[in-house]
C-alpha positions as CSV (number, residue, x, y, z in Angstrom):
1,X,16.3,-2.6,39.5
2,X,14.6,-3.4,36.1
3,X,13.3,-0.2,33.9
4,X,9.5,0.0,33.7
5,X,9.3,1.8,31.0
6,X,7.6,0.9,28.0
7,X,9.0,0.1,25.0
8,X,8.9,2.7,22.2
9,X,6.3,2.5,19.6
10,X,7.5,1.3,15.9
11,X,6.3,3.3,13.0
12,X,5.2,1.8,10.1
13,X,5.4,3.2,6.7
14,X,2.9,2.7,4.1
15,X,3.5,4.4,0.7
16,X,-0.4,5.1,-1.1
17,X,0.5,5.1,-5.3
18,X,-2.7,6.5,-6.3
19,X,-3.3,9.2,-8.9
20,X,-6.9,10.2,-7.6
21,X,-6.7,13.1,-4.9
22,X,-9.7,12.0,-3.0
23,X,-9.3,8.5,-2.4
24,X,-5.2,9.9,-1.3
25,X,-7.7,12.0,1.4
26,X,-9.8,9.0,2.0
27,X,-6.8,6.5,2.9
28,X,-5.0,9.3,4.5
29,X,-7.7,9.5,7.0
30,X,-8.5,5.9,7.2
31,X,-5.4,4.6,8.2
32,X,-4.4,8.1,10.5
33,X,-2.8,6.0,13.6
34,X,0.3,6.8,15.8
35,X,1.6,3.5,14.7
36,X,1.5,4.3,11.0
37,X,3.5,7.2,9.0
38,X,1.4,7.5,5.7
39,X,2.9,9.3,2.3
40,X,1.4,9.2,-1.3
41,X,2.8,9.7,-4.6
42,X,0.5,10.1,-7.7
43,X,2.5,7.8,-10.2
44,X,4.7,4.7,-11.0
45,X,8.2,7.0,-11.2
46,X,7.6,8.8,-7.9
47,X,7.2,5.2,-6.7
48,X,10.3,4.2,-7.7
49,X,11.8,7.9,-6.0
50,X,10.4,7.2,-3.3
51,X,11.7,3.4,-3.0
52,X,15.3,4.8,-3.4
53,X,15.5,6.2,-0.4
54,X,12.7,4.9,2.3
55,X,11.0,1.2,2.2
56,X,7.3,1.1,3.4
57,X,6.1,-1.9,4.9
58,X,2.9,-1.6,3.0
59,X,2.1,-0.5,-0.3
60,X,-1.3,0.3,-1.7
61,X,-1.0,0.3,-5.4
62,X,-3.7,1.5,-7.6
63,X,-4.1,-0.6,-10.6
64,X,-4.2,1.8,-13.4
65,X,-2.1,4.8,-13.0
66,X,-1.1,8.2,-15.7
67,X,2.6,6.3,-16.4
68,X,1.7,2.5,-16.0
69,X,-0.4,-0.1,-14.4
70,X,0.3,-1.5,-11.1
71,X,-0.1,-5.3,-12.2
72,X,3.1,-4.8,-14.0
73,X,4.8,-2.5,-10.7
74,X,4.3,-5.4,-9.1
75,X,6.6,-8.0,-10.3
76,X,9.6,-4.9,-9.7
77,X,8.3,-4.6,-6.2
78,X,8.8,-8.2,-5.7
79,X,12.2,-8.7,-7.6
80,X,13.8,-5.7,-5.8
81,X,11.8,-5.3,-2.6
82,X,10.5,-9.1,-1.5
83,X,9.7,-7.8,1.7
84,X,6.9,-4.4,1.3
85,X,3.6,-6.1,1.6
86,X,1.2,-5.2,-1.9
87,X,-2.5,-4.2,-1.5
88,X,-3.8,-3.5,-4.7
89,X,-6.9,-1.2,-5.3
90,X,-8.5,-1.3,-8.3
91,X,-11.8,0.2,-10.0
92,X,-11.8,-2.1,-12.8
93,X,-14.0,-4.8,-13.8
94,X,-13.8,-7.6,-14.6
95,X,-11.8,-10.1,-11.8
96,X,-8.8,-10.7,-14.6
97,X,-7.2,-7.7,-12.7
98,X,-7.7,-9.7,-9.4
99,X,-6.4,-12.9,-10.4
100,X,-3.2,-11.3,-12.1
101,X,-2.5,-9.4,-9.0
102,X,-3.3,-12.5,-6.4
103,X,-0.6,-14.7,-8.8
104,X,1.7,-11.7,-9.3
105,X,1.8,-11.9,-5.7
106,X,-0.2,-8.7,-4.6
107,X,-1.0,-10.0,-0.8
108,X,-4.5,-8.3,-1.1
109,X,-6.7,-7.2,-3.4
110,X,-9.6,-4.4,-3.1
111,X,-12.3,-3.3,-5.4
112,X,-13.0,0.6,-5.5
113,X,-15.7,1.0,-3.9
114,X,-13.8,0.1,-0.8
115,X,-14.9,0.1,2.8
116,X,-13.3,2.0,6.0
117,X,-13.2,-1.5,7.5
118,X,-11.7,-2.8,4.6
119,X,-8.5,-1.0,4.1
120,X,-8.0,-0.2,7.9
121,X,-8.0,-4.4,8.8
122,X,-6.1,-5.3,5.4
123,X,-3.2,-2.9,6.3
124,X,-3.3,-3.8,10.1
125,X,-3.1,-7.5,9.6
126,X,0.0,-7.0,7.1
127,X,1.4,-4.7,9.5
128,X,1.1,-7.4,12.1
């Protein structure tokens, strides 16, 4: 006879690079889920630590951070991790940032202010 059990949940990582304390908090909450294992590190070279030894699915990647921007983490991202999915965040006007991170291939791109909405359904649909 057939197991009925259900098939174990997979985790999802998503790594938050994001030097500002409160909107780590903010995402943190926002994207709390069962489904989703969420860690943060505050700059470009924890990024990289980080990357050495764990691959998130997801990465939210704040445009300007104390040791780099994240326009230019994201052509290293892509060369030696083609697979994480790129959100970029940004509180920077005007939409130069945008376009550089939509043809550096950033797979979505959000202007701080953000909206719970927002960042929940842009990290759900590259999750999915």
């Amino acid at each position: 006879m057939p197991s009925t059990k259900p098939a174990a949940k997979q985790i999802k990582k998503v790594l938050i690079v994001e030097d500002e304390a409160d909107i780590c908090l903010l995402l943190n909450i926002i994207l709390k889920d069962d489904e989703v294992d969420v860690e943060h590190v505050k700059n470009l070279a924890n990024a990289r630590e980080f990357l050495s030894s764990q691959v998130p699915s997801v990465i939210l990647l704040d445009h300007k951070l104390p040791d780099g921007h994240g326009l230019e983490f994201i052509e290293y991202l892509k060369v030696n991790y083609p697979t994480i999915k790129i959100i970029m965040l940004t509180g920077y006007k005007p939409s130069t940032p945008r376009e550089i991170a939509l043809s550096d291939h950033a797979d979505i791109f959000l202007e701080k202010p953000f909206t719970r909405e927002q960042v929940y359904a842009s990290v759900k649909n590259l999750l999915n």
